[in-house]
C-alpha positions as CSV (number, residue, x, y, z in Angstrom):
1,X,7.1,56.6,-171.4
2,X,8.6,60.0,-170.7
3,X,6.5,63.1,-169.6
4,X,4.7,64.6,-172.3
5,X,5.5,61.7,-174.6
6,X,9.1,62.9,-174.4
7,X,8.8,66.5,-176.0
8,X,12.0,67.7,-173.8
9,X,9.9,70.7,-172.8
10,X,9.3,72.5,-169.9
11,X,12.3,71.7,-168.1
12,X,11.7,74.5,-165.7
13,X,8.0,75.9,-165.4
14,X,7.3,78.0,-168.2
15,X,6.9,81.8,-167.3
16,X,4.5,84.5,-169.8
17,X,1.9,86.3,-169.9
18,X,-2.0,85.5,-170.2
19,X,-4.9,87.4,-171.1
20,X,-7.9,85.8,-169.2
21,X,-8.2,87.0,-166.0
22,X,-7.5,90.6,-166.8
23,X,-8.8,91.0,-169.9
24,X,-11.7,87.9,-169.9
25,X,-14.0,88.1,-173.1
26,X,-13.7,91.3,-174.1
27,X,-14.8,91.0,-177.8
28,X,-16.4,94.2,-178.4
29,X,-13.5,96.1,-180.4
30,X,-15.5,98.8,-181.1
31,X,-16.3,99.7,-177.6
32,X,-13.1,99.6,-175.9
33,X,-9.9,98.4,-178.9
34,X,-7.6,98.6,-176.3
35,X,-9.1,96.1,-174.0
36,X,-10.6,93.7,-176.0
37,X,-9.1,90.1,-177.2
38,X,-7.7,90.8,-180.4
39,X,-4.1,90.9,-182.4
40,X,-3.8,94.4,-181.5
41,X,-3.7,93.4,-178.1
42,X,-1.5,90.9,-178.2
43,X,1.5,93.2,-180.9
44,X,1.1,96.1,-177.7
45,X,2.2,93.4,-175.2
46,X,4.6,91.5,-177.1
47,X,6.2,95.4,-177.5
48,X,6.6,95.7,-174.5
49,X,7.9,92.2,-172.9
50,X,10.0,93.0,-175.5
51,X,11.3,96.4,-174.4
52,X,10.4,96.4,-170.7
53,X,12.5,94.0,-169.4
54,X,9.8,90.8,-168.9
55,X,11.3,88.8,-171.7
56,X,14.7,89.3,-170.3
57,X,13.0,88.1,-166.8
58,X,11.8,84.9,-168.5
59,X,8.5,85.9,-169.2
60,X,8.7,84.3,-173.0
61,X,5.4,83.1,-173.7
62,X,2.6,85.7,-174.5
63,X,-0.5,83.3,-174.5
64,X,-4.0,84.1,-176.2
65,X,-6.8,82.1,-174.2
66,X,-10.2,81.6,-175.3
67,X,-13.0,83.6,-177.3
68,X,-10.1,84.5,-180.5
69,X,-12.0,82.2,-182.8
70,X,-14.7,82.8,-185.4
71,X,-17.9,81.2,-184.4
72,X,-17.0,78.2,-187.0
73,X,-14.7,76.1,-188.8
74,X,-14.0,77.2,-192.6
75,X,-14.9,75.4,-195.9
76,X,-12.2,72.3,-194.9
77,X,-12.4,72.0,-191.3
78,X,-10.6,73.8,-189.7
79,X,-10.3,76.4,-187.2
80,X,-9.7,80.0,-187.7
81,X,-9.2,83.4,-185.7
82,X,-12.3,86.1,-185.7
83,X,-11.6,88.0,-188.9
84,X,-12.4,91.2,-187.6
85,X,-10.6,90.8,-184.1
86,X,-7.5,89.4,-186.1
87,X,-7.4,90.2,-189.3
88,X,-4.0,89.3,-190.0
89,X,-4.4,85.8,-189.2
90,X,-2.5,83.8,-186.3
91,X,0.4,83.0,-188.3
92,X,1.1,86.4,-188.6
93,X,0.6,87.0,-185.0
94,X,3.4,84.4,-184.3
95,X,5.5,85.5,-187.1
96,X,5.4,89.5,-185.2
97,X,5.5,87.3,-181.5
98,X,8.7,84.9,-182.2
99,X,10.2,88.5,-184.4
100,X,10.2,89.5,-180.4
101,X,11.8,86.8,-178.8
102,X,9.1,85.5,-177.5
103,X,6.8,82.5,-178.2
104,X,3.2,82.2,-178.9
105,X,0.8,80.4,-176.8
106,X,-2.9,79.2,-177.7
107,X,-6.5,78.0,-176.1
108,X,-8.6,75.2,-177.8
109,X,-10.9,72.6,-175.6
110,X,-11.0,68.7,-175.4
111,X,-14.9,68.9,-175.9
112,X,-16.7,70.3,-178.7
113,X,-17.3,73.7,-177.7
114,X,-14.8,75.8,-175.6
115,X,-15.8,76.9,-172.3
116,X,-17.0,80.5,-174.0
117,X,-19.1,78.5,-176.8
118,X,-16.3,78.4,-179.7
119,X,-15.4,75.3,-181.8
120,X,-14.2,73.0,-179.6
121,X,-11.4,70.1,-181.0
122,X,-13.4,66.7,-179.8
123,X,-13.1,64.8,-183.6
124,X,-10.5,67.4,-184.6
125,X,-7.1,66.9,-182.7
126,X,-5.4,65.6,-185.5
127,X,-6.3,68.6,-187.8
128,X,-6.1,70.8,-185.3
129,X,-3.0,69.8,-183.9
130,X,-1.3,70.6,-187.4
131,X,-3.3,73.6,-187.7
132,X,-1.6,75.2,-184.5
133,X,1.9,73.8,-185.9
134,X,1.5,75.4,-189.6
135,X,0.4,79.0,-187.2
136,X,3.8,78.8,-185.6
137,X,1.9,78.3,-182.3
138,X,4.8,77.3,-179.3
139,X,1.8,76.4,-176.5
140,X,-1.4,74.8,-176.8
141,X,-3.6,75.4,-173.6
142,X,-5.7,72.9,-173.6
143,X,-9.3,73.0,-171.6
144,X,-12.1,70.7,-170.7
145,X,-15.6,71.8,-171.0
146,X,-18.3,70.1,-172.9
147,X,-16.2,67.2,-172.9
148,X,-19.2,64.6,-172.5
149,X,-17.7,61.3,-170.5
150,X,-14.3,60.6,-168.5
151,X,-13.2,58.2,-171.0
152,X,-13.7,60.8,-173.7
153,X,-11.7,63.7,-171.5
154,X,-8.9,61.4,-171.3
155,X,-9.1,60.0,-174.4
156,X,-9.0,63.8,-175.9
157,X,-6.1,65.0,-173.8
158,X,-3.8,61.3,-175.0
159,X,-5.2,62.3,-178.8
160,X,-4.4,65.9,-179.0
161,X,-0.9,65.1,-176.8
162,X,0.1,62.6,-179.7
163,X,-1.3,64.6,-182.3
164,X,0.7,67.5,-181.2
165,X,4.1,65.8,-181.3
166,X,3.4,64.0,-184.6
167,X,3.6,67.6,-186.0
168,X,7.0,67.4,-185.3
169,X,7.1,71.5,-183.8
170,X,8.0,71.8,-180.0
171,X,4.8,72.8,-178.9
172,X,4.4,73.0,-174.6
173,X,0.9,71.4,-173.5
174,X,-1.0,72.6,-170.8
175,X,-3.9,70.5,-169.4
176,X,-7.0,70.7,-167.1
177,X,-7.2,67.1,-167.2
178,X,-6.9,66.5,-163.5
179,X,-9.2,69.7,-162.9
180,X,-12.4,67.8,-164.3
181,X,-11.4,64.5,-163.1
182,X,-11.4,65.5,-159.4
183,X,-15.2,65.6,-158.7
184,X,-15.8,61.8,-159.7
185,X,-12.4,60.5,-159.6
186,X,-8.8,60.9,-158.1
187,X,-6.8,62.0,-160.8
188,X,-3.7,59.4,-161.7
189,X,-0.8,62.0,-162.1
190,X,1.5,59.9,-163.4
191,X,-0.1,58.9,-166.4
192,X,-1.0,62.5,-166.5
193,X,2.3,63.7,-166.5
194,X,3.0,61.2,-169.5
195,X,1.1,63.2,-171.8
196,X,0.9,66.5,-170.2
197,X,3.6,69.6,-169.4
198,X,2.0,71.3,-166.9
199,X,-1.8,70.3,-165.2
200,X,-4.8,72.1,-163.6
201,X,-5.7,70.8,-160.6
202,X,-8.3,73.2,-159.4
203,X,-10.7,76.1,-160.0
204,X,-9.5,79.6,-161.6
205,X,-7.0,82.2,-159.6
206,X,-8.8,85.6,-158.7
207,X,-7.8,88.8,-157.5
208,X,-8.7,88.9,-154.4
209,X,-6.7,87.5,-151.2
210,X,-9.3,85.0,-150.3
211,X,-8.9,83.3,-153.9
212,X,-4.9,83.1,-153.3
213,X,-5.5,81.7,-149.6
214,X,-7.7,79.1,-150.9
215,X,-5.1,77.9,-153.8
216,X,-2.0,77.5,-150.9
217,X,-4.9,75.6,-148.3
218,X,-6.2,73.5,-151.4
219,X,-2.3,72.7,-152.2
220,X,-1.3,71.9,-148.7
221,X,-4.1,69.9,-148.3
222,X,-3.3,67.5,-150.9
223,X,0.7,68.2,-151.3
224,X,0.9,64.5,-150.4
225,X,-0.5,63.2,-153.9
226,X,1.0,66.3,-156.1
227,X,4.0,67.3,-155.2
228,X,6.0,64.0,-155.9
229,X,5.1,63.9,-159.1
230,X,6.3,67.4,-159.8
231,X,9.8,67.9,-161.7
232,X,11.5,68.7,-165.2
233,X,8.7,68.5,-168.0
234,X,5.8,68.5,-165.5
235,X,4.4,70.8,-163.5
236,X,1.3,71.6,-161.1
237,X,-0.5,74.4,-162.0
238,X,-1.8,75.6,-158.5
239,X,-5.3,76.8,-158.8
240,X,-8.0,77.8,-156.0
241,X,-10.7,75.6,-154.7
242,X,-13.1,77.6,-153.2
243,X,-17.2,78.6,-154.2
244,X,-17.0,80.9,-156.8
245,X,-19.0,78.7,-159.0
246,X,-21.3,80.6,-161.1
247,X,-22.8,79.3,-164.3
248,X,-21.3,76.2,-165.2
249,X,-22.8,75.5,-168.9
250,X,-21.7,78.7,-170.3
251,X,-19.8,81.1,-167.8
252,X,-17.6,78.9,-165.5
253,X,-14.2,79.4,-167.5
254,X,-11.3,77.6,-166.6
255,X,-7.4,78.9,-167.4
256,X,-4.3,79.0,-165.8
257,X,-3.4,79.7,-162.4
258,X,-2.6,83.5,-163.3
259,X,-0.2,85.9,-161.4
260,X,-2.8,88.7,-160.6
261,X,-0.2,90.8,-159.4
262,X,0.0,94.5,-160.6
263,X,-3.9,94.1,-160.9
264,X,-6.9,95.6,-158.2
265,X,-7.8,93.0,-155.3
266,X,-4.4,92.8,-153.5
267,X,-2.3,94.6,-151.0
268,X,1.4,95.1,-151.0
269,X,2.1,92.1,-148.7
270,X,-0.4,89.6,-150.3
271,X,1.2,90.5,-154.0
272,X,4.8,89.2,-151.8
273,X,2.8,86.3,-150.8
274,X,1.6,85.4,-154.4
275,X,5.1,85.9,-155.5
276,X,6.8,84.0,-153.2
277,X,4.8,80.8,-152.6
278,X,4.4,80.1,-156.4
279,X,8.2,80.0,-156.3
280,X,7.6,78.0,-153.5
281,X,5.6,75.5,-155.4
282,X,7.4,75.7,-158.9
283,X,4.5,76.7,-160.2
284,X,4.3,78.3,-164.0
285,X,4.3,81.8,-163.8
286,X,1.8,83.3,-166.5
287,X,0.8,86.5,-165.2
288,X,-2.3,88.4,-166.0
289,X,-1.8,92.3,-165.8
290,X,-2.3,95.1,-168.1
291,X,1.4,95.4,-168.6
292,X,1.2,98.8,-170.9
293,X,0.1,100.3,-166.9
294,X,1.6,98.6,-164.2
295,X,3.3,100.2,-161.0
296,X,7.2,100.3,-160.5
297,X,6.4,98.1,-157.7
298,X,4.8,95.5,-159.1
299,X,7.4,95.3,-161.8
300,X,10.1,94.9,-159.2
301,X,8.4,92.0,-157.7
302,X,7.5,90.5,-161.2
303,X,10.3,91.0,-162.5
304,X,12.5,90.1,-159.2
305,X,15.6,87.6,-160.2
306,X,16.4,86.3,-156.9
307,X,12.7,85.1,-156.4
308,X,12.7,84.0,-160.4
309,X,15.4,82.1,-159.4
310,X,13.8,80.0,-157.0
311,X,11.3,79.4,-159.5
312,X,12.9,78.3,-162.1
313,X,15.1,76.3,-159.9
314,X,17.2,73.1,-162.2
315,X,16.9,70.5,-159.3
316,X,12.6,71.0,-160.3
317,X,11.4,69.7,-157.0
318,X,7.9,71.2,-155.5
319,X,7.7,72.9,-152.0
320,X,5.6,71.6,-149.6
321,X,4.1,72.9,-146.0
322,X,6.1,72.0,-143.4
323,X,4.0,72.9,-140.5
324,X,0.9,75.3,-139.0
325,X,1.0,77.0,-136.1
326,X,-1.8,78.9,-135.1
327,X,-1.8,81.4,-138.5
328,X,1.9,80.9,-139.1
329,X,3.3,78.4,-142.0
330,X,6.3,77.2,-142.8
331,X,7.2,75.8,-146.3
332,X,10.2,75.1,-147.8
333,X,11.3,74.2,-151.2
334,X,15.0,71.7,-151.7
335,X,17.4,73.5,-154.3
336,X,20.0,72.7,-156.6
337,X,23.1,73.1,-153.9
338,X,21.8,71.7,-151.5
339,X,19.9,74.8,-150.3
340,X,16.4,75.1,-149.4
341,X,14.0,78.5,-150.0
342,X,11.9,79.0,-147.2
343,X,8.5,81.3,-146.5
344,X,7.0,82.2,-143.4
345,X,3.7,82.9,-144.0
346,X,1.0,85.3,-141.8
347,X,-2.5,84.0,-142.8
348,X,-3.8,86.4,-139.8
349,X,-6.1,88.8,-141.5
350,X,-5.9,91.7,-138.4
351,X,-3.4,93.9,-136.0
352,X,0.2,94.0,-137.0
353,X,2.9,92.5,-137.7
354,X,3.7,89.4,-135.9
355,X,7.2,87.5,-135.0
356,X,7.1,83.8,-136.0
357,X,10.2,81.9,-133.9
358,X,11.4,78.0,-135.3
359,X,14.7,75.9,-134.8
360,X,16.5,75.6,-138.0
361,X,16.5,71.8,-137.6
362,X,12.9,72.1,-139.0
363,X,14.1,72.6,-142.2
364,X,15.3,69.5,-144.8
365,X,14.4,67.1,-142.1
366,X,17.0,68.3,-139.7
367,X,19.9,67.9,-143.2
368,X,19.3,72.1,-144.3
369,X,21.5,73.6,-141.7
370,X,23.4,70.9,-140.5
371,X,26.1,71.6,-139.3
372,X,26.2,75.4,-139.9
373,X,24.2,77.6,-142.9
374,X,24.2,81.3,-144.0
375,X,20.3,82.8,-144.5
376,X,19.9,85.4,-147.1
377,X,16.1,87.1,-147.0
378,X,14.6,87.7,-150.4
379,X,11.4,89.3,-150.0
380,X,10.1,91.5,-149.0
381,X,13.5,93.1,-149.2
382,X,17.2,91.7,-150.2
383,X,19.4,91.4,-147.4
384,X,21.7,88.8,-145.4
385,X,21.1,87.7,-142.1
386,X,24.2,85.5,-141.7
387,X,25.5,82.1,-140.4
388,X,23.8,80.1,-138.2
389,X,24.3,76.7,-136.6
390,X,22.5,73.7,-136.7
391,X,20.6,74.5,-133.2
392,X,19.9,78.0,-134.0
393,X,16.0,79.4,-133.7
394,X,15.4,82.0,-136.3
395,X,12.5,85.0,-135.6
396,X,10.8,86.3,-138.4
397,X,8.6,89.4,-138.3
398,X,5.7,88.7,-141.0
399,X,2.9,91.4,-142.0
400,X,-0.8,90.0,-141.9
401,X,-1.3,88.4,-145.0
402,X,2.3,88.6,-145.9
403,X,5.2,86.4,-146.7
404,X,9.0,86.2,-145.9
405,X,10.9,84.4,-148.0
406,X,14.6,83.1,-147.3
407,X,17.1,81.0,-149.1
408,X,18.9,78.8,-146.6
């Protein structure tokens, strides 16, 4: 079997924008309409991807997560979009989205309520699997609360993954299978990665710099079990594994590992950081901003090509950590070309900026720089450093907090 049951999708990690972290479950209208989670919303920032410069980036999926249902199914089943919230129905959302050049993402749950208490799709993949297809919808995020057993998790994600191709539209999946596996069981990833396009592995991004800290410990921690199975039409989604554990019947809501940049909890430097060590690790880049107000310099980084590039990279292999030292890492990520990205990462949270000093036969297992490479820096700023042998020690200066990131 092929990933995703062979839906040729998500060759390179999908890249949009999401509303959940930002904008959470805002569904008082009447209170604040130009924060709340409704088609409004959703036309304003399809406007401007559209105009801006995102969609051009790559950004092409604008994604609703959950709380845009009505609190039931209609008269036959199925589901349908708070009438007031969106009262032009989803189809028409998609129908303004795709009019854009973008595509339209979605949220429903394997259980049978969402995390936020909607209709969940546990005896209703088939239906709603063809419900999605007749909206137009291009994504299907797809959570796991109220789930009941393992065997019925799984069995939900393999339903609605079948149920979703027998629609016959191109529809990318996004799991949190593995997320809800992990407390009782080791999740297997490759029969994951059957059924799935991208995959949860861990709790929610937040903006702060102790959420995006605990995501790249989490990942290095267990890079030995994801990041071989990474790769064209299968992606982790890196998410953070630390306490912020509040509520877990109603109020513990799960989503995609978000790009908080442009937002309130980060500095300059850790913003770089985010940017650069989710190109590191290939991850999907759905941000989660209020792009109608964003800064020129989050934009930049956003929208940065050279660092999208890395990204979105065709060879679709995952960096890894190549070694600590002290609060320095190294990682690296193997490119199409035989070239490698690189970051030098500062986890040291005080004083200034430090020098970190290593022999380019670190890098590829001694095979990146042998016998001679040229070193171009990325971020925080463009520029070339030059050629350098095989034996040469580079000496990068790194912020606290901060990120360099090369392509060797």
């Amino acid at each position: 079997a092929g990933v995703a049951l062979d839906n040729g999708l998500a060759r390179t990690p999908p890249m949009g924008w999401l509303h959940w972290e930002r904008f959470l479950c805002a569904t008082d209208c009447a209170a604040d309409p130009r924060r709340c989670v409704s088609e409004q919303l959703f036309v304003e920032m399809a406007d401007v991807m559209a105009a801006e410069g995102w969609r051009d980036a790559g950004y092409e999926f604008i994604c609703i997560d959950d709380c845009w249902m009505a609190p039931a199914r209609d008269g036959r089943g199925r589901l349908q979009p708070d009438p007031k919230r969106f009262p032009s129905g989803i189809r028409k959302l998609a129908d303004y989205v795709h009019s854009k050049g973008l595509k339209l993402g979605i949220y429903g749950d394997v259980g049978n309520k969402t995390c936020a208490g909607y209709p969940g799709s546990y005896n209703y993949y088939d239906l709603d699997a063809q419900t999605f297809s007749s909206w137009g919808v291009d994504l299907l995020k797809f959570d796991g609360c109220n789930s009941g057993t393992l065997e019925l998790l799984a069995e939900g994600y393999r339903h609605m993954s079948m149920a979703l191709n027998k629609t016959g539209r191109s529809i990318v999946y996004s799991c949190e299978w593995p997320f809800y596996l992990r407390p009782m069981q080791q999740p297997n990833y490759t029969e994951i990665k059957q059924y799935c396009n991208h995959w949860r592995n861990f709790f929610d991004v937040y903006d702060s710099w102790r959420s995006i800290k605990s995501i790249l410990d989490w990942t290095a921690l267990h890079q030995d079990t994801i990041v071989k199975i990474a790769g064209p039409g299968g992606w982790n989604d890196p998410d953070m594994a630390t306490q912020f554990l509040l509520s877990r019947q109603r109020y513990l809501f799960f989503f995609l590992s978000q790009l908080v940049i442009g937002n309130f909890g980060l500095s300059w430097d850790q913003a770089v950081t985010q940017m650069a060590m989710w190109a590191i690790m290939a991850a999907p880049l759905f941000m989660s901003n209020d792009l109608r107000h964003i800064s020129p310099e989050a934009k930049w980084l956003l929208q940065n090509k050279e660092v999208i590039a890395i990204n979105q990279d065709p060879l679709g292999k995952q960096g890894y950590r190549v070694t600590k030292d002290m609060d320095f890492e190294l990682w690296e990520r193997p490119l199409s070309g035989q070239a490698y990205a690189v970051a030098v990462l500062n986890q040291k949270e005080i004083g200034g900026p430090q020098n970190f000093t290593f022999s380019l036969t670190f890098l590829g297992s001694g095979l990146a720089c042998n016998p001679a490479c040229s070193v171009q820096q990325v971020l925080p700023v463009s520029r070339v450093w030059g050629v350098y042998s095989w034996v040469s020690f580079l000496s990068v200066e790194v912020n606290p907090t901060g990120t360099v990131l090369l392509k060797v």
